[in-house]
C-alpha positions in Angstrom: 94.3 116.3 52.0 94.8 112.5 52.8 94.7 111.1 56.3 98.1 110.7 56.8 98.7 114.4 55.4 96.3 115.8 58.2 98.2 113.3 60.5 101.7 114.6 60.0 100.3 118.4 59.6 98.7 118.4 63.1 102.1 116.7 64.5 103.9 119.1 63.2 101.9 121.1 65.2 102.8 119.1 68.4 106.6 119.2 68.0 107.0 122.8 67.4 105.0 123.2 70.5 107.1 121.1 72.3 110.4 122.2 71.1 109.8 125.6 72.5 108.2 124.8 75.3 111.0 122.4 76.5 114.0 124.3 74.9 117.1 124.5 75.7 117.2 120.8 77.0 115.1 118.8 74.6 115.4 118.0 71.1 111.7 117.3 69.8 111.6 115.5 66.5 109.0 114.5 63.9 109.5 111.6 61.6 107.7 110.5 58.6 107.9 106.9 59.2 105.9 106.5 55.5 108.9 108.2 53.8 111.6 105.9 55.9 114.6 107.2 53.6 114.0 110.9 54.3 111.7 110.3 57.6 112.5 113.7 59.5 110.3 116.4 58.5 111.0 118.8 61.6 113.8 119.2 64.4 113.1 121.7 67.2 116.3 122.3 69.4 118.1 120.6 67.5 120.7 118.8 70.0 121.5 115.6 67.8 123.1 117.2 64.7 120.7 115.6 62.5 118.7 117.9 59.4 115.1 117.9 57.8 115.7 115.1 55.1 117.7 112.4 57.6 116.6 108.9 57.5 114.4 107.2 60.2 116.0 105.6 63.4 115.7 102.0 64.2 113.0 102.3 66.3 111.0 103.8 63.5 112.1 101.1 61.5 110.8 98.8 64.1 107.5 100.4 63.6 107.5 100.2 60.4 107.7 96.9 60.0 105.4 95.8 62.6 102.4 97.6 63.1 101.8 96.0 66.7 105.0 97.5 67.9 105.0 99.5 71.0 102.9 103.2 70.5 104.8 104.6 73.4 108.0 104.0 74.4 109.1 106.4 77.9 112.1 107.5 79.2 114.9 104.9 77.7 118.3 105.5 78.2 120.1 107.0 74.8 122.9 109.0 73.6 123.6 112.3 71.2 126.2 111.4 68.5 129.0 113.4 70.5 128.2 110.8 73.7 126.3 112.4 75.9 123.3 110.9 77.9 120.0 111.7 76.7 117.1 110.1 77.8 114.2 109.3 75.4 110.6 109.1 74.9 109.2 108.1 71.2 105.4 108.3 70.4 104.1 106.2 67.3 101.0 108.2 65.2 98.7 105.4 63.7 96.4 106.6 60.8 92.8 104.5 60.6 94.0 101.3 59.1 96.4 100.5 62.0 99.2 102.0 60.0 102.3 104.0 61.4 102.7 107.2 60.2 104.4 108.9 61.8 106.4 109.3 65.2 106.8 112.3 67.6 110.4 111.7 69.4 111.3 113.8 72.8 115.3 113.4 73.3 116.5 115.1 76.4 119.9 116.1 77.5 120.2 114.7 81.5 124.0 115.6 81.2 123.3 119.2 82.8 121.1 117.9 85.4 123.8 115.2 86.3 126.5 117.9 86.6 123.9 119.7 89.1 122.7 116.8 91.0 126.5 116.1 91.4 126.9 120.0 92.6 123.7 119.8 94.8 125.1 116.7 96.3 128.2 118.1 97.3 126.3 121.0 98.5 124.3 119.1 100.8 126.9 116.7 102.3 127.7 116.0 105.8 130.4 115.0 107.8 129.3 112.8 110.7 133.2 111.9 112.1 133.1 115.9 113.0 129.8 115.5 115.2 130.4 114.8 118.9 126.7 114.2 119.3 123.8 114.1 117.8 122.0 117.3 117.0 118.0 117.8 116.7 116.9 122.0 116.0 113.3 121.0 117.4 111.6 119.3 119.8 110.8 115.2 118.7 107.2 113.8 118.8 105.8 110.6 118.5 104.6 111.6 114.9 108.1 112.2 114.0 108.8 108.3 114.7 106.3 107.1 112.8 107.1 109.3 109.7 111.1 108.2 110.5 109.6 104.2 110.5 107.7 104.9 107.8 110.3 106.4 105.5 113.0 103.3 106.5 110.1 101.1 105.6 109.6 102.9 102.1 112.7 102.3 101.0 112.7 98.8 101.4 109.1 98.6 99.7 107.5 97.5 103.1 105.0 98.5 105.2 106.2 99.0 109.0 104.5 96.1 110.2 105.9 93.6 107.0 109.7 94.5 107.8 111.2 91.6 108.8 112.5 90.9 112.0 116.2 92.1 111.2 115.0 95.1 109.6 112.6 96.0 112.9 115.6 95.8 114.9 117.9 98.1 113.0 115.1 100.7 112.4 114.7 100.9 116.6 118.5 101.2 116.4 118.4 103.7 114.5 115.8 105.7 116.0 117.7 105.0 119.3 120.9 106.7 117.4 118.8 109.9 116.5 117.6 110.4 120.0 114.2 109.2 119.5 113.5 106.9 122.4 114.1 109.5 124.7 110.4 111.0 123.5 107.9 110.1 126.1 106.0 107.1 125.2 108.2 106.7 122.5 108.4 102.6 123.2 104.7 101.8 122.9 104.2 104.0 119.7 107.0 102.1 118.3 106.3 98.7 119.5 102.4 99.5 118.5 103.6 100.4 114.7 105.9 97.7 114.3 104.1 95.4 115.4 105.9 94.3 118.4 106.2 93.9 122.1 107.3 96.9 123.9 110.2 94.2 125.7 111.5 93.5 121.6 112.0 97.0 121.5 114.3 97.7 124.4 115.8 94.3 123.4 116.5 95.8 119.8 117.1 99.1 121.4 120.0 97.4 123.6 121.3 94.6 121.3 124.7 94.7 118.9 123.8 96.1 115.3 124.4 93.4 113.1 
């Protein structure tokens, strides 16, 4: 048994693993990228349409013709023939010359996890205009204002003290808005985590959201 053999025979290997492991969502497929007219040697799930015997996709072409292309290429955006999303991860097999051989392709259908992510979503909504007031089912602490600080700071890739100025102010108004300042010693633990003098808070605290 040649190298490349023994390569696509413990791929093969791989895939089927894969494809049962991962089914009903994700179409596993091995190509024989030395055999480019007939590349696909094994389909598990198959979600795609496509049969032992079909020809190599463009990315094994890629590969193909340039053995420094990419070994791993992860979660890509792609589509089944019938239009719906998949998203994509393709592994390239070298043999011991540098060669492609092979490539071990992972396609998975996001459309029924969009269609529950919508559902959750809906699920989970809230509708402020029917709140008088704002609602907490447990008593604040001072460590829920840092994690609340910490979390607004996240999602602008920031640590609490880098926010600018603009964003320090809104994140004490909102913390205002959910009741927080009401803690005890809620002021200096904010003004100590921000970064700023406990008068800037109350100044923040008091000022016109911009």
């Amino acid at each position: 048994m040649t190298e490349n053999e023994l390569l696509l025979r413990e791929s093969r290997k791989i895939v089927e693993a894969l494809g049962k492991m991962l089914a009903p969502c994700c179409e596993v497929v091995l190509h024989d990228l030395t055999h480019p007219d007939h590349a696909i040697i094994a389909i598990e799930t198959n979600l795609s349409g496509r049969q032992v015997g079909d020809p190599v996709t463009e990315l094994g072409l890629a590969r193909i013709e340039d053995p420094g292309y990419a070994e791993v290429v992860q979660n890509y955006p792609n589509r089944f023939p019938d239009g719906r999303p998949a998203k994509s991860t393709s592994i390239g097999i070298k043999n011991g010359e540098g060669q492609f051989v092979a490539a071990i392709c992972l396609n998975l259908d996001v459309a029924p996890f969009a269609s529950m992510q919508k559902s959750l979503g809906a699920l989970i909504s809230i509708d402020q205009e029917r709140m008088p007031l704002r609602e907490s089912l447990r008593a604040r602490s001072v460590e829920e204002i840092r994690a609340a600080i910490d979390q607004f700071a996240e999602q602008r890739n920031q640590t609490p003290r880098g926010l600018a100025s603009q964003e320090k102010k809104k994140v004490v108004q909102e913390l205002k808005e959910h009741g927080f300042l009401q803690i005890k010693n809620a002021v200096p633990n904010i003004a100590a985590y921000l970064g700023i003098s406990r008068a800037t808070v109350y100044n923040y605290a008091d000022a016109d959201e911009a």
